[in-house]
C-alpha positions in Angstrom: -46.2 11.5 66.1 -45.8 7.7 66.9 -44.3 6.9 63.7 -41.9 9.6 63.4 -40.6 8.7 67.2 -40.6 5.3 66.6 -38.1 6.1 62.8 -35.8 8.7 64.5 -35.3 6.4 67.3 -34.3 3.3 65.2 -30.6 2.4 64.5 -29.9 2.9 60.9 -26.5 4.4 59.5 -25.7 3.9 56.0 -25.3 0.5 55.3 -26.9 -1.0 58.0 -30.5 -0.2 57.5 -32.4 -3.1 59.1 -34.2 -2.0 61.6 -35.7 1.0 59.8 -36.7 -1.1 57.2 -38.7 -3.4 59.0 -40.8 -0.2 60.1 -41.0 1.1 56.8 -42.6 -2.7 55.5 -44.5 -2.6 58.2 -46.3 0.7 57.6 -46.4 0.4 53.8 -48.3 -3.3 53.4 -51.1 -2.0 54.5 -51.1 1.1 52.4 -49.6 -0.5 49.1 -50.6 -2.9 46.5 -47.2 -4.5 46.5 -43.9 -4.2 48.8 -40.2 -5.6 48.2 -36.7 -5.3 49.3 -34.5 -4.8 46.6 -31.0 -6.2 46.1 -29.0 -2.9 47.5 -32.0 -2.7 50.6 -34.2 -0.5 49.9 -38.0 -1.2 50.4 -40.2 -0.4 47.2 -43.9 0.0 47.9 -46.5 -0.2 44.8 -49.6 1.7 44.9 -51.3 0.8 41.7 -53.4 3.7 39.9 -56.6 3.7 38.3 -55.8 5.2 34.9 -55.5 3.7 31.1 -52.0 2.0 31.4 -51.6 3.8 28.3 -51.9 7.3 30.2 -50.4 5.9 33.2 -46.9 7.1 35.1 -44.7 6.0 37.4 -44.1 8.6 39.9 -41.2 7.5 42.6 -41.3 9.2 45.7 -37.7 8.7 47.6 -37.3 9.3 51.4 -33.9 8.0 52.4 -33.6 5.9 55.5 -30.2 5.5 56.5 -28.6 8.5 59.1 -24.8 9.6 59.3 -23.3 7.4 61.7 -19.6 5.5 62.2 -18.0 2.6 61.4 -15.7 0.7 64.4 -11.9 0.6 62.9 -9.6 0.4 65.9 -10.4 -1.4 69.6 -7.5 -0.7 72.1 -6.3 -3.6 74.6 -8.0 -0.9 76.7 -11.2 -1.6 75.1 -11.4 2.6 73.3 -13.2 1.9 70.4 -12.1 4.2 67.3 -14.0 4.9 64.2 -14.4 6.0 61.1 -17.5 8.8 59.7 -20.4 7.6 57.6 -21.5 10.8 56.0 -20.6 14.1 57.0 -20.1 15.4 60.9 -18.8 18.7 62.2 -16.9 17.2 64.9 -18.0 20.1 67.3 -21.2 18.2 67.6 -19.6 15.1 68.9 -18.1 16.5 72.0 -19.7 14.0 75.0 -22.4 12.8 72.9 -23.6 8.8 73.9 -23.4 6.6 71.0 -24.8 3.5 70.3 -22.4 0.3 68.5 -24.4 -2.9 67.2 -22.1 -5.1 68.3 -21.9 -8.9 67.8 -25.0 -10.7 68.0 -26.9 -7.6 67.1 -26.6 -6.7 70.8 -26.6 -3.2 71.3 -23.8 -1.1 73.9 -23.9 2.4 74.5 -20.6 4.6 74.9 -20.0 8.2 75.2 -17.9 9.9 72.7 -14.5 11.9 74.3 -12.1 13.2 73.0 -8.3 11.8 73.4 -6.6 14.1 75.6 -6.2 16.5 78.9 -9.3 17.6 80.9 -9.5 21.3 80.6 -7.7 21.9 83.5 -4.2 20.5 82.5 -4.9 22.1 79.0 -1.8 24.9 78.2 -3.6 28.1 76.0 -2.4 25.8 72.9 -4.0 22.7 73.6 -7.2 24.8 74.1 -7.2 26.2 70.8 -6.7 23.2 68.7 -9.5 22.6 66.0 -10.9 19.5 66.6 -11.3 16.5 63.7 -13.4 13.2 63.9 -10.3 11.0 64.4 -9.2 13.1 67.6 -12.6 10.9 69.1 -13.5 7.3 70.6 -15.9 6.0 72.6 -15.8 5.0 76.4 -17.6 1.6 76.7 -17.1 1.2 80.7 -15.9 -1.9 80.2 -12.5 -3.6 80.1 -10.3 -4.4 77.0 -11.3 -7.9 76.9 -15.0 -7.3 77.5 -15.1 -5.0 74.8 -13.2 -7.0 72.1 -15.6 -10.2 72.6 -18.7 -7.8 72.4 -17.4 -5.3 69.5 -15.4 -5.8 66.1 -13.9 -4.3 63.4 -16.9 -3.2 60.7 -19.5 -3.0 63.7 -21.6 0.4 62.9 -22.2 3.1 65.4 -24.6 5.9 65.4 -25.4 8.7 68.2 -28.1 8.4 71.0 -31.0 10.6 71.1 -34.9 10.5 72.1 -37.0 12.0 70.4 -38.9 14.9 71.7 -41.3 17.0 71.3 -40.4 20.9 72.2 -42.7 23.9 71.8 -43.8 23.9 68.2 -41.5 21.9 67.0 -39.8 18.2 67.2 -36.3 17.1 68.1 -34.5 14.2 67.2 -31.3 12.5 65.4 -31.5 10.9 61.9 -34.7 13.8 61.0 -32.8 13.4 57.9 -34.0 11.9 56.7 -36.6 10.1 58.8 -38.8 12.6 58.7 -39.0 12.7 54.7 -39.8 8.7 54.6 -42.7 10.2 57.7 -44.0 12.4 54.7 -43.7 9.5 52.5 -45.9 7.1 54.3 -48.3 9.8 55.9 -48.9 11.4 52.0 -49.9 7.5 50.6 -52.0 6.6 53.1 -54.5 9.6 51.9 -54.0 8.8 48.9 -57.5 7.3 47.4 -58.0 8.5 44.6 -54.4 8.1 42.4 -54.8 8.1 38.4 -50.8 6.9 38.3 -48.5 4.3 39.6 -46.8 5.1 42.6 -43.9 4.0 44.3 -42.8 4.5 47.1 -39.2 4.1 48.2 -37.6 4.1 51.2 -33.6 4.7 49.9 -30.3 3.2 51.5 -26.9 5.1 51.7 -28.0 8.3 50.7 -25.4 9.6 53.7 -22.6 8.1 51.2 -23.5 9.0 48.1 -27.2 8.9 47.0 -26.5 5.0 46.4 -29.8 3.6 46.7 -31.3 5.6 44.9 -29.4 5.5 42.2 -30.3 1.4 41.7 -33.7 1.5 42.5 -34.0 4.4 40.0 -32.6 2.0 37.8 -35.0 -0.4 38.4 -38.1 1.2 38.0 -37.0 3.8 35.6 -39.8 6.4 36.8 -41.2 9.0 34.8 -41.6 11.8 37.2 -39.2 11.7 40.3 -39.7 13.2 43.8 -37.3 13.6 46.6 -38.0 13.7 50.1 -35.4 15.2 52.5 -34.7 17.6 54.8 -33.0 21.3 54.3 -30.7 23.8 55.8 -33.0 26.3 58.0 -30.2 29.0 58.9 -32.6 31.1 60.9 -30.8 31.2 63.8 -27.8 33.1 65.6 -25.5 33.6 63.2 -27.3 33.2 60.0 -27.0 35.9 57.4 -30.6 37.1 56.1 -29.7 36.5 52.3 -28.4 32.9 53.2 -30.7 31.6 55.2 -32.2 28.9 52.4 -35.3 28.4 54.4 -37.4 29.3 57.8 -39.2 27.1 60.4 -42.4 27.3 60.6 -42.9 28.7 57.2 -44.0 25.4 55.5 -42.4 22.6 53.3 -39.6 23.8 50.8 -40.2 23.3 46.7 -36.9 23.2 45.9 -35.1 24.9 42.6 -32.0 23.9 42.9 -29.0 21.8 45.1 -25.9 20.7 44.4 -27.4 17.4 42.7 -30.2 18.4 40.6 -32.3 21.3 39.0 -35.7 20.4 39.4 -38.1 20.3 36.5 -39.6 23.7 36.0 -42.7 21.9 35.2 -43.0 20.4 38.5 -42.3 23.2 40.7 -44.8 25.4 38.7 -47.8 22.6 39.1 -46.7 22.1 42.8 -46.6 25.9 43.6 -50.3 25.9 42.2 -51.5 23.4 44.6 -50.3 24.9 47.2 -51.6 28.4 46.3 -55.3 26.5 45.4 -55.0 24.9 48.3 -53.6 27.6 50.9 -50.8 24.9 51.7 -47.7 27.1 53.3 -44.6 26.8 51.2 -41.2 28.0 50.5 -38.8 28.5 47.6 -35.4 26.7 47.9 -32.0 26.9 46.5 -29.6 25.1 48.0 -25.6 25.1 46.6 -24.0 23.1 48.5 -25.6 19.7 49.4 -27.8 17.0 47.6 -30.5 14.7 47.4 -32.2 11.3 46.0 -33.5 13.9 43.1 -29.9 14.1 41.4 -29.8 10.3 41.4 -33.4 9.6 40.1 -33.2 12.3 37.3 -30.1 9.9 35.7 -31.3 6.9 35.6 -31.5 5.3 32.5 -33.5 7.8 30.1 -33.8 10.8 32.7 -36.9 11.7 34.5 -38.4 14.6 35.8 -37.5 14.9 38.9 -38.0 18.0 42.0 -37.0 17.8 45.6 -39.5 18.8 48.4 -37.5 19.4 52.2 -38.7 20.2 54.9 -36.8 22.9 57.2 -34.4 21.9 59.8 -32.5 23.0 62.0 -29.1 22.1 63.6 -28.6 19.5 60.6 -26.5 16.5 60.8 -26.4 16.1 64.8 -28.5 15.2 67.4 -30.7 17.9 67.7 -32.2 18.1 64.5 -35.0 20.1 64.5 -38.5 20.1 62.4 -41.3 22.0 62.6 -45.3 20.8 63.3 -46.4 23.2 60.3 -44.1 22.6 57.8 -44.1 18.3 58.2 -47.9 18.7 57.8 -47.3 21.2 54.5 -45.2 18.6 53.0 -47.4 15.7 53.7 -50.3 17.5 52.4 -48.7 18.9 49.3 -47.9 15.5 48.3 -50.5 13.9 48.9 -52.6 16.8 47.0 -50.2 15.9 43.9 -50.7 12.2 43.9 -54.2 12.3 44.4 -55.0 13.2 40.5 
C-alpha cells in the first residue's frame, strides 16, 4: 500500500492540488498512452483501445484528488492564524488536531488547531455547553507575530496532519476521500491489457467545492460512459440506525443507485452487478441522499453520458481518521478493472 500512503499523505485541498498531481503523472505515464494537465488542473491519462474507432467509447473514470482543507484569512499581531473551510467539516473533529499551512515559498509549518477560549477549568456550566462552529478555531504556530506574518499570508491553504496507517483489517488516513478512489483508479488501469475502448483516466480538482473539475474535463472529453470513484458513508458504527447505514466495511465496493448528484444508469449497475456475481467480486447496493460525486458532473456535460458511481465504504468521513477497508479497496479495483478489460 505504498501508493495509497504516499496519496493520503500528500498536501492537496481544493485548489491547491500540486503535489498530488505530480504522483498521479508519475504513476499514470507508465500505464497510459498519453497524459496532460488540463487548464482547471486535472491530470487526464489516455489509454487507447483496440477496437474499430467506429465501435469504440470513451469511458472516463474520475477519482478526485483534492481533500477538505482551509484557507488562511486572518493573522493576529500575535501570529493566530484564522481560516476559512474548503469543503465540509463538523467542527467536532477539529478539536486539537495538527494542521499543516503551505506558507510562502512552498515551505511547509505545522500548527495545532484550538479553540479561542477558557481551558476547561475556568469554563462556567454555559461556556461548556456551547456548540462549537469552524470560526470559533485558529491555529497555534509557536512562533511570534512577526515570525508568522513573513512565513504565512492571506490565501495560504491549510489542511490537517495525519499518517497514514495501517490498523487491523483496515487502513487509516486523511484525504481517503478521495485518495483512495484515484488508488482504484491507477491500480484498475494498470491490469488493464486487454481494453476494446478508450479510456481515460482522470484525476479531478475541486470536487470538495463543488464537483468543479469534473465538470470541465467532462466537457472536454465529452465521454460516453461515465464512472466515478469516491468514497461513501459506512454508518456501521455506534450510533448508526440499521436501516441507515448506506454501506458496511468489509462487505466490498459499493455500486451506487443513487446520491444527491446523480442516478446512475440502470444499464451500468445491472452489467456491473453481473461481473461481480460471475466473478464472485464482493459488492454492495448504495443509495446515498445526501451528498455527491464526479458522476453528477460527468452525466451533464455537453450531450449527457451514462454515467454510475462506484465508493468504497468509509468510515469517520471527512476527518482525519478516515477509515477503508483491505476487502472492499481490492473489490473496487477489481470490478473495474473486470469492466474495462472488454
Amino acid at each position: 500500500m505504498k501508493l495509497l500512503k504516499q496519496l493520503t499523505e500528500a498536501f492537496g485541498p481544493s485548489g491547491h492540488e500540486d503535489e498530488v498531481r505530480q504522483i498521479i503523472i508519475d504513476e499514470l505515464k507508465p500505464i497510459c498512452d498519453k497524459v496532460w494537465t488540463n487548464t482547471m488542473g486535472s491530470v487526464v491519462g489516455l489509454k487507447k483501445g483496440s477496437g474499430k474507432k467506429a465501435d469504440k467509447k470513451k469511458i472516463m473514470i474520475a477519482g478526485h484528488i483534492d481533500e477538505i482543507g482551509f484557507m488562511v484569512t486572518h493573522i493576529s499581531d500575535k501570529g493566530w492564524v484564522r481560516f476559512t473551510p474548503l469543503g465540509g467539516f463538523d467542527p467536532r473533529t477539529l478539536v486539537c488536531q495538527r494542521a499543516v499551512v503551505l506558507g510562502k515559498g512552498k515551505n511547509k509549518l505545522v500548527g495545532t488547531l484550538n479553540v479561542a477560549g477558557k481551558p476547561i477549568h475556568m469554563q462556567s456550566p454555559e461556556e461548556r455547553k456551547k456548540e462549537l462552529k469552524v470560526s470559533d478555531f485558529f491555529i497555534d504556530l509557536g512562533l511570534d507575530g512577526k515570525t508568522v506574518k513573513r512565513k504565512v499570508e492571506i490565501g495560504d491553504p491549510i489542511v490537517w496532519q495525519r499518517d497514514f496507517m495501517e490498523i487491523g483489517d483496515t487502513y487509516q488516513c486523511k484525504a481517503m476521500d478521495d485518495r483512495v478512489g484515484a488508488f482504484v483508479m491507477i491500480e484498475a488501469l494498470r491490469r488493464t491489457k486487454n481494453n476494446t475502448h478508450d479510456i481515460y483516466a482522470v484525476g479531478t480538482v475541486q470536487e470538495e467545492v463543488g464537483l468543479r473539475g469534473a465538470q470541465t474535463s467532462a466537457y472536454e472529453l465529452d465521454p460516453d460512459i461515465a464512472i466515478a470513484l469516491d468514497v461513501t458513508l459506512a454508518i456501521d458504527t455506534p450510533g448508526g440506525e440499521e436501516h441507515g447505514r448506506i454501506s458496511d466495511l468489509g462487505k466490498g465496493i459499493t455500486i451506487s443507485l443513487m446520491n444527491s448528484a446523480v442516478i446512475s444508469d440502470r444499464g451500468l449497475v445491472k452489467e456491473f452487478r453481473e461481473i461481480g456475481d460471475r466473478k464472485k467480486i464482493p459488492y454492495q447496493l448504495e443509495i446515498l441522499p445526501r451528498g455527491g460525486t464526479d458522476a453528477g458532473a460527468m452525466q451533464r456535460a455537453k450531450g449527457g453520458a451514462k454515467a454510475i458511481t462506484l465508493s468504497v465504504p468509509t468510515r469517520y468521513v471527512h476527518s482525519v481518521n478516515e477509515t477503508v477497508h483491505k476487502t472492499d479497496v481490492e473489490a473496487g479495483v477489481n470490478l473495474l478493472a473486470a469492466f474495462l478489460n472488454r
